[in-house]
C-alpha positions as CSV (number, residue, x, y, z in Angstrom):
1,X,-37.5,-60.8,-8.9
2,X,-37.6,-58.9,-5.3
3,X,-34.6,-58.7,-3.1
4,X,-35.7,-61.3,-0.7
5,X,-36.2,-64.1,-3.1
6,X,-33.4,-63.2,-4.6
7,X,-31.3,-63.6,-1.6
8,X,-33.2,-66.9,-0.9
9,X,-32.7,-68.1,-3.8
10,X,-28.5,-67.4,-4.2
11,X,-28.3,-69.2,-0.5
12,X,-30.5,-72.2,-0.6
13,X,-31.2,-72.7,-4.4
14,X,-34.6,-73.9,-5.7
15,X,-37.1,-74.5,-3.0
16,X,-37.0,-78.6,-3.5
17,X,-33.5,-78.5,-2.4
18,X,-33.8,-77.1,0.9
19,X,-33.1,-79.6,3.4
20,X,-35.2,-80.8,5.9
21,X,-34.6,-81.3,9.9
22,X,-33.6,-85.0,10.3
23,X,-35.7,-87.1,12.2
24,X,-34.9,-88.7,15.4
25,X,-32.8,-91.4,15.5
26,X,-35.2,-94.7,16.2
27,X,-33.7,-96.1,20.1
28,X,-31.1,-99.2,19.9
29,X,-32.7,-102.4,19.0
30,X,-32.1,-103.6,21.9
31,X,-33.5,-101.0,23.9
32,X,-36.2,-101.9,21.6
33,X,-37.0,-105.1,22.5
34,X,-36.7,-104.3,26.3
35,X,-39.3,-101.6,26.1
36,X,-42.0,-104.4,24.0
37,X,-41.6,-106.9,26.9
38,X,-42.8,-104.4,29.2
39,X,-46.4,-105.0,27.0
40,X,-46.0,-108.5,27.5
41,X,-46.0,-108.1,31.8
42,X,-49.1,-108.8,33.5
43,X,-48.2,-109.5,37.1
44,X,-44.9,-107.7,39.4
45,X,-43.3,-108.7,42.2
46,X,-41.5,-106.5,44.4
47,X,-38.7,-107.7,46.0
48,X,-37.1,-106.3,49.4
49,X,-34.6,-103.7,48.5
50,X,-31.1,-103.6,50.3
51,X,-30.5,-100.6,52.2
52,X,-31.7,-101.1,55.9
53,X,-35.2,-100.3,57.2
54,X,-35.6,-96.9,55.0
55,X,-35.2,-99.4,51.8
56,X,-38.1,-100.9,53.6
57,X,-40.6,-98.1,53.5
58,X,-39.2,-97.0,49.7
59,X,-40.3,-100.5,49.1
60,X,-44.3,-99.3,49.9
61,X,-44.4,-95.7,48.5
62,X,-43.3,-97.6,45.4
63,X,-45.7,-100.9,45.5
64,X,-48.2,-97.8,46.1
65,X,-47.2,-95.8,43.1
66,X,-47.2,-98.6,40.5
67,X,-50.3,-99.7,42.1
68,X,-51.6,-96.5,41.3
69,X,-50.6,-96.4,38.2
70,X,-52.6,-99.6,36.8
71,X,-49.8,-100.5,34.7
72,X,-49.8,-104.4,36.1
73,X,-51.2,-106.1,39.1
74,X,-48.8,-106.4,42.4
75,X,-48.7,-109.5,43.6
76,X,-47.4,-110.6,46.4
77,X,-46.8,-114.6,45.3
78,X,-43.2,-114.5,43.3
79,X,-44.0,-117.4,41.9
80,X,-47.3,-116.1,39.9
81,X,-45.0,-112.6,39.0
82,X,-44.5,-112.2,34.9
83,X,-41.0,-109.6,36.7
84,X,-39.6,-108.9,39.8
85,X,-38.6,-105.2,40.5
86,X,-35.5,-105.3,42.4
87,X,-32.8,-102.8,43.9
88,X,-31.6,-100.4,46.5
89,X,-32.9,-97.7,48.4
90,X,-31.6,-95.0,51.4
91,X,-33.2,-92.3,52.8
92,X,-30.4,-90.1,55.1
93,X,-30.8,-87.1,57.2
94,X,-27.5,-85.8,57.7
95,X,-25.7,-82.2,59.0
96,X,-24.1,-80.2,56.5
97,X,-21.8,-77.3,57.9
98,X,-20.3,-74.6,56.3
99,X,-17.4,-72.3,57.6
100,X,-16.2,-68.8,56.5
101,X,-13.7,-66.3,57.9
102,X,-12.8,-62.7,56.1
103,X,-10.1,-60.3,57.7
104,X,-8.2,-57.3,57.0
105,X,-5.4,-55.9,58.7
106,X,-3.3,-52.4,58.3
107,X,-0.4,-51.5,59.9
108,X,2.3,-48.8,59.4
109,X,5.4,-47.0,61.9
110,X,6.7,-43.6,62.0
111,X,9.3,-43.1,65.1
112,X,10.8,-39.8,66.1
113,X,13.7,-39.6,68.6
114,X,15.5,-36.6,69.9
115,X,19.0,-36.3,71.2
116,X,21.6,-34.1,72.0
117,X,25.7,-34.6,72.6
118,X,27.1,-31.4,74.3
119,X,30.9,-30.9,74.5
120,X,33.8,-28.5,75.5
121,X,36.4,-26.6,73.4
122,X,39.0,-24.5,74.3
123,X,38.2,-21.3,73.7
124,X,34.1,-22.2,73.8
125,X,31.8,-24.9,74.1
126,X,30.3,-27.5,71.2
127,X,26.8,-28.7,70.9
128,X,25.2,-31.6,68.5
129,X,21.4,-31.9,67.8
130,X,19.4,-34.8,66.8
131,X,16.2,-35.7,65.8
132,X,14.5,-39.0,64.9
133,X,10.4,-39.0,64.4
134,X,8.6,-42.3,65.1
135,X,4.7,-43.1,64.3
136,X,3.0,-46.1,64.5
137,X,-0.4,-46.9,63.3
138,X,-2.3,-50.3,63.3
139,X,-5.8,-51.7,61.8
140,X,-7.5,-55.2,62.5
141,X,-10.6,-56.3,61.3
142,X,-11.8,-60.2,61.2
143,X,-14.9,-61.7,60.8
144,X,-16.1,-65.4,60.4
145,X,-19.4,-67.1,60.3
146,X,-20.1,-71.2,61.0
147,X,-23.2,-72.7,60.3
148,X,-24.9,-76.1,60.2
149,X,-27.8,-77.0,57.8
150,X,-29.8,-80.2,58.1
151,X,-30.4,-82.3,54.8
152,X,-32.5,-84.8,54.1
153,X,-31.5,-86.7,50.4
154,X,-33.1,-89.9,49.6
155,X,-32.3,-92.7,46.4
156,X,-33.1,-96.0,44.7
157,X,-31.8,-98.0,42.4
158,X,-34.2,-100.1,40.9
159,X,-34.5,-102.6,37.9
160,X,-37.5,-105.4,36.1
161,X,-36.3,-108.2,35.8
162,X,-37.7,-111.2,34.3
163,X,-37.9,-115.3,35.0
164,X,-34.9,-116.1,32.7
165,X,-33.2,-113.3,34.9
166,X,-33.4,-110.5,32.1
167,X,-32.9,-106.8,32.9
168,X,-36.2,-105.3,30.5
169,X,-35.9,-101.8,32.6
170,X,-34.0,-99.9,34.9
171,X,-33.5,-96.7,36.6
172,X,-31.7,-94.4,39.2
173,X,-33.8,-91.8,40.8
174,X,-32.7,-89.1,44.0
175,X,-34.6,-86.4,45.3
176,X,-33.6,-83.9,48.0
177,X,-37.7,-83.7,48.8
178,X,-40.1,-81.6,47.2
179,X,-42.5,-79.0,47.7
180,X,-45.0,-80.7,49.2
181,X,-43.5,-84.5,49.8
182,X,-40.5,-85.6,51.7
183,X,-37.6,-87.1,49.6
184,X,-38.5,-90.7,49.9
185,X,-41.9,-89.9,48.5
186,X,-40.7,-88.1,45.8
187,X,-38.4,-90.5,44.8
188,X,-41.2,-93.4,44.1
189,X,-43.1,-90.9,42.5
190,X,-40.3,-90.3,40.1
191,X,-39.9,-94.3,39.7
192,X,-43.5,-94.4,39.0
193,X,-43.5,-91.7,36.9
194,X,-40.4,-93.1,34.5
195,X,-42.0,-96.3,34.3
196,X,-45.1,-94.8,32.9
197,X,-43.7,-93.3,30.7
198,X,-41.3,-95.6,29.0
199,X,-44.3,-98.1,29.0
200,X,-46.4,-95.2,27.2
201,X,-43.5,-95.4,24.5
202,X,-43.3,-98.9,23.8
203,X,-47.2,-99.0,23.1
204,X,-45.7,-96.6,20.5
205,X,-43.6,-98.6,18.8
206,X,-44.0,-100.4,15.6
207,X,-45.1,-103.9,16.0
C-alpha cells in the first residue's frame, strides 16, 4: 500500500465509514404549512399601507410588481380576495452631516536676561554680572472640514394575511436606492422578488 492511502486510511478508516455532509434541516412545520397556503391563493387584495402619502405610492410599485409577477390576480373587491397584503411603508429624504476637526500645536520658551550690580569698597570698587537667556518658540496648526450629504432611504413592512386573519407570509424590506431605481422602487422589487421566491419553494415541498 502507497503512502497516501495509507494516510487515508489511518485517518478516516474504510471508505464506508466516511461520513457524509448532513442535509439541510427541512423548515419548521409551521413555516411549512404557511408556505402551502400560498398554493392555495388565487385572488390578493392590497390594502392601504400606513405611513402617509409615500406609503401610498409603495402601495402601486408593489400592486405593479406582483402583478407582474403572475403569481395571483389583484383585485380590487376585498370581498372576492382569497389574502389581503397589508403593512407599512416610508420613503424619506433627509440631510446627513458630518463634522471633523484635526489640530496640532507646539510650543517651547527659552529667556535670557542680563544684569549687573556695581558697588564700592574701600580700597577699590566691586562689580556683579548676570546672565539669564530666554527663547520662545510657538507652532499652530488646525484644520476642520463640515459637510452635508443628502439621503434618500425607503421601507415596508408588509404581510398576507388570510380571511380567518392568518399571517401565511411576511417580510421587511429597505433599500437606500439602486443603480438604476430610486429606493421606493427597489424596495417593491425586493417585495416582489421574496414573494417569488418563497412561492417557488413551497411548489417544492412534499405534498
Amino acid at each position: 500500500m502507497t503512502a497516501l492511502p495509507l494516510l487515508a486510511a489511518l485517518l478516516f478508516g474504510p471508505a464506508d465509514s466516511i461520513p457524509t455532509p448532513a442535509p439541510p434541516a427541512p423548515p419548521p412545520a409551521v413555516e411549512t404549512d404557511s408556505l402551502r397556503q400560498l398554493l392555495t391563493l388565487r385572488r390578493v387584495y392590497v390594502d392601504r399601507f400606513s405611513g402617509g402619502e409615500t406609503a401610498a405610492q409603495m402601495r402601486d410599485m408593489i400592486i405593479n410588481g406582483l402583478q407582474g409577477s403572475k403569481l395571483f390576480v389583484i383585485t380590487e373587491n376585498q370581498e372576492k380576495a382569497d389574502a389581503i397584503l397589508r403593512g407599512s411603508a416610508e420613503d424619506l429624504v433627509f440631510n446627513e452631516t458630518h463634522s471633523s476637526s484635526d489640530s496640532l500645536n507646539v510650543h517651547s520658551n527659552l529667556g535670557t536676561r542680563h544684569s549687573s550690580d556695581a558697588g564700592s569698597l574701600r580700597g577699590g570698587s566691586r562689580v556683579a554680572n548676570s546672565t539669564d537667556q530666554t527663547m520662545g518658540l510657538g507652532a499652530g496648526e488646525s484644520e476642520s472640514s463640515h459637510s452635508v450629504e443628502r439621503r434618500h432611504e425607503a421601507n415596508a413592512a408588509v404581510r398576507l394575511v388570510t380571511k380567518d386573519g392568518d399571517v401565511i407570509w411576511s417580510t421587511t424590506q429597505e433599500s437606500m436606492g439602486g443603480k438604476f431605481r430610486g429606493a421606493s422602487s427597489d424596495v417593491a422589487d425586493k417585495i416582489t422578488k421574496r414573494l417569488t421566491e418563497d412561492y417557488e419553494q413551497a411548489r417544492k415541498l412534499p405534498h
